[in-house]
C-alpha positions as CSV (number, residue, x, y, z in Angstrom):
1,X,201.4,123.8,-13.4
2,X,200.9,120.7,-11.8
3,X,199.9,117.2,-12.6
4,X,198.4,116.2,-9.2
5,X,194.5,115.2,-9.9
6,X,193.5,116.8,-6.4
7,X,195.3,119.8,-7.3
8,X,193.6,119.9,-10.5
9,X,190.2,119.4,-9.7
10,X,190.6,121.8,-6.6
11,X,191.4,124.7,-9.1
12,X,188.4,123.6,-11.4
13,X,186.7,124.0,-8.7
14,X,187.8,127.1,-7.7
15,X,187.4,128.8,-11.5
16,X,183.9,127.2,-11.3
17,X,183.0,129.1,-7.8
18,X,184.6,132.1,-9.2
19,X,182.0,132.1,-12.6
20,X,179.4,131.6,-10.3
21,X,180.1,134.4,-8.4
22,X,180.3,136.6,-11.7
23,X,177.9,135.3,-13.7
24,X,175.5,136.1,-10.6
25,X,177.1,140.2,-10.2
26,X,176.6,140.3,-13.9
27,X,173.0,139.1,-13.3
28,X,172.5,141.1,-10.6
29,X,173.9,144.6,-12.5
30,X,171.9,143.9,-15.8
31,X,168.8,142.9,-13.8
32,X,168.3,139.4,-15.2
33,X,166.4,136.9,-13.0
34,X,169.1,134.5,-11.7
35,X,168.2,130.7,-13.4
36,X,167.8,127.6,-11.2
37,X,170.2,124.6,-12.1
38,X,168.7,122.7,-15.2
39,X,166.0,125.9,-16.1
40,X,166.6,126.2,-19.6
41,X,167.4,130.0,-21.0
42,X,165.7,131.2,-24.2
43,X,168.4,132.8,-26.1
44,X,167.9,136.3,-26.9
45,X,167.1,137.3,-30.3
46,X,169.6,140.1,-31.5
47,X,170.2,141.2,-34.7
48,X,173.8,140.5,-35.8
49,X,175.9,143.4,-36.9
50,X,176.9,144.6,-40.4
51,X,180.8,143.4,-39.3
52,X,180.2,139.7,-37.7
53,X,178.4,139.2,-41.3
54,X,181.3,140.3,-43.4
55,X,183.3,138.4,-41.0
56,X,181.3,135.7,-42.0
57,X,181.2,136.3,-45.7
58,X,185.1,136.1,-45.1
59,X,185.2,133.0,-43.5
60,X,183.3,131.0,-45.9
61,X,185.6,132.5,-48.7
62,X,188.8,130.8,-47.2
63,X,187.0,127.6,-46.4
């Protein structure tokens, strides 16, 4: 790992190309509308799971 700021930012901005190029395949696959830059996204509405609320149950037992 390096320390060099041009180095840095040049992988950042690599890793950001490369989410960008996933995030539009993944788009692409499931068939969602790509978003323009600053076009909010209405979250989805799911219905969590029985286990992520026991997980959550647990949590806020150790807190």
């Amino acid at each position: 790992m390096t320390n060099d700021p041009q180095e840095l930012l040049a992988a950042k901005q690599e890793a950001d190309k490369q989410k960008l190029q996933f995030t539009s395949f993944v788009r692409s696959v499931s068939g969602d509308a790509p978003t323009e830059k600053g076009q909010v996204v209405e979250p989805q509405h799911r219905e969590t799971d029985q286990q992520n609320n026991m997980k959550d149950v647990e949590n806020r037992m150790l807190e």
